[in-house]
N, C-alpha and C positions, 0 to 999 in steps of 0.2 A: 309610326306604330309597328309597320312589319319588323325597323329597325331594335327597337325595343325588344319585340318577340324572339328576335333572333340571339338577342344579346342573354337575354334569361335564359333560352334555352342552353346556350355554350355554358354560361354557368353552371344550370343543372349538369349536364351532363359530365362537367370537369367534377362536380361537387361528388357523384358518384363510380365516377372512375376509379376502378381498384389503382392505391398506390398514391392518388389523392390527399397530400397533406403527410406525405413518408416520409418525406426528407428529413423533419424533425422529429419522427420516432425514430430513423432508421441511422442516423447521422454518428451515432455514438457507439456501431459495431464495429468492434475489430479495429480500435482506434492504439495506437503507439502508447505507450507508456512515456513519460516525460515526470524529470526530477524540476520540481519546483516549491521547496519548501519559503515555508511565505515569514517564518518567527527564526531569530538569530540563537545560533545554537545555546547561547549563556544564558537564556530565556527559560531555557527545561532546566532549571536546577543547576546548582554545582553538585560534581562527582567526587570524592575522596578517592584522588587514584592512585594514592599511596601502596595500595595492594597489588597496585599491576604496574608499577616500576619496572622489575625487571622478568616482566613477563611479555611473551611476545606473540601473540594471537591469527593462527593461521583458518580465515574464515575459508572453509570447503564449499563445495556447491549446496545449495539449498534441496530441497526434493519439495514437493507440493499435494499435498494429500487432502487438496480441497477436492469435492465431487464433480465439480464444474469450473475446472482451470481458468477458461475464459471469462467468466464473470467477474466483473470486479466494482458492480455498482447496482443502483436501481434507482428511479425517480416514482415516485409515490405520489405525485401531483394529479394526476389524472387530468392535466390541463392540456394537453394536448392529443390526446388520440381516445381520452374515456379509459385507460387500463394502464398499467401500469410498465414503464418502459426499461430494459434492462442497456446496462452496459456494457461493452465486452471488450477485449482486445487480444490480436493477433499475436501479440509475445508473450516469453515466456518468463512467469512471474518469478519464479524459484528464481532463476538465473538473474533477471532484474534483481531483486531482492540481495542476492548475495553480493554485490557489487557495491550497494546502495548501501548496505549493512556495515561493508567494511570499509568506507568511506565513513561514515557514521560516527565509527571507532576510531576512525584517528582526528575527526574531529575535535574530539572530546578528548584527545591528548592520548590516547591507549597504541599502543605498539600495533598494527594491522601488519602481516607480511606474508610473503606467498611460497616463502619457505623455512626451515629453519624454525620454527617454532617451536614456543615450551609447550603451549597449549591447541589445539584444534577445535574450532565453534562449529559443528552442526546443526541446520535447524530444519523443521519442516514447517510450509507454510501451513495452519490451519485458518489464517482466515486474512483474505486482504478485500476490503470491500465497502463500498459507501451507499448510506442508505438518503439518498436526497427528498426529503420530503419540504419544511420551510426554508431548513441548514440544508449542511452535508455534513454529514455524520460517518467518519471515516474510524473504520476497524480494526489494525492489523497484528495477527496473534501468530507467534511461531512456539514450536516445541524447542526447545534449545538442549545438546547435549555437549558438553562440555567434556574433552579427552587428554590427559596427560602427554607428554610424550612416549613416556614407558608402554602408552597402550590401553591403560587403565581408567576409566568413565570415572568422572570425580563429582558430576552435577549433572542433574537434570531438571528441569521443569521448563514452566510457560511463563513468556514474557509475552505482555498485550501493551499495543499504543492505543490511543485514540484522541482524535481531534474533529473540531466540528468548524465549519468554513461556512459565509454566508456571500450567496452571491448570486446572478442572475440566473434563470433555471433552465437545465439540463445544458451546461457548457463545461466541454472537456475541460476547461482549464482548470474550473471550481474541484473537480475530482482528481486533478491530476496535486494540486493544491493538497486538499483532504489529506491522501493517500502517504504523500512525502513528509507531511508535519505526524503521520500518526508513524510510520515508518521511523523516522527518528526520536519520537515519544517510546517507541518499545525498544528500541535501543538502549537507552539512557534507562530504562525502566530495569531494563539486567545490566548495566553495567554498576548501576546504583543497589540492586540487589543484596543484603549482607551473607544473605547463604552462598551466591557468587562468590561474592570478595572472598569468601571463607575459605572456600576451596581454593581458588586461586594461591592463596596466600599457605595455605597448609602443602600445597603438592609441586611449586614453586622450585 
């Protein structure tokens, strides 16, 4: 009996112990970013990249004009702590992104280079982030300006990706998944663009 008594009470007491059951709120702060797209690039479409033959695209550093740089998720289950659990990580997305970006592009068959270019792709990040409720519902939207060599802005606008990933809840992998398939969704979304190719092709 005393053994019993003794044994409920270490439970209560662990059950109310601040920090109690954190592990798995707390587990997905400040986590790495990691490239793992899960669908084969020929997946997203065929591109007509007849316009950027002899074009040859020098992606710059990204810059990041989200309010809250580390965010890059949320889980909406409330299955675990009663509220709602955010995701964050320690690097730095713009930078992540520009890398990822121009990898992307020569995927898809497009000239990527790091000097010497017709063209220079700037982008700001306005939105890289996954909202996990049954899915994962991943976001990501850049302002993209597009600059001649002479100097001269010949495009601008927003390209958005987005993909939605189903898989065990709140595991880095599933958002790191999300992020990389919408990531190349908003790639192919301006490279496929005809106001793009327009320019490209008129200042060429």
């Amino acid at each position: 009996m005393k053994r019993t008594l003794l044994l409920c009470l270490v439970v209560c007491i662990a059950c109310v112990t601040p920090g109690y059951g954190a592990q798995t709120v707390s587990k997905l702060r400040g986590i790495p970013l990691e490239w793992k797209p899960t669908e084969a690039i020929s997946s997203y479409g065929a591109i007509d990249v007849s316009a950027y033959h002899n074009a040859h695209f020098v992606i710059r550093p990204f810059t990041d004009v989200r309010t809250q740089p580390a965010d890059i998720g949320i889980n909406t289950e409330k299955r675990f702590s009663g509220r709602d659990m955010h995701v964050t990580t320690r690097q730095n997305v713009a930078g992540w992104l520009t890398g990822k970006c121009a990898k992307v592009f020569s995927q898809f068959g497009i000239n990527a280079v790091t000097s010497n270019g017709t063209f220079f792709v700037d982008a700001a990040v306005v939105s890289f982030f996954v909202t996990e409720s049954s899915d994962y519902n991943a976001d990501v939207s850049l302002n993209v300006t597009l600059t001649a060599k002479n100097g001269t802005v010949v495009w601008k606008g927003m390209t958005t990706g987005n993909a939605t990933r189903f898989g065990r809840s709140h595991k880095a992998e599933n958002y790191y998944e999300a992020l990389s398939n919408a990531t190349i969704s908003a790639v192919h979304g301006l490279l496929n663009n005809d106001s793009f190719k327009r320019a490209v092709l008129e200042n060429i």
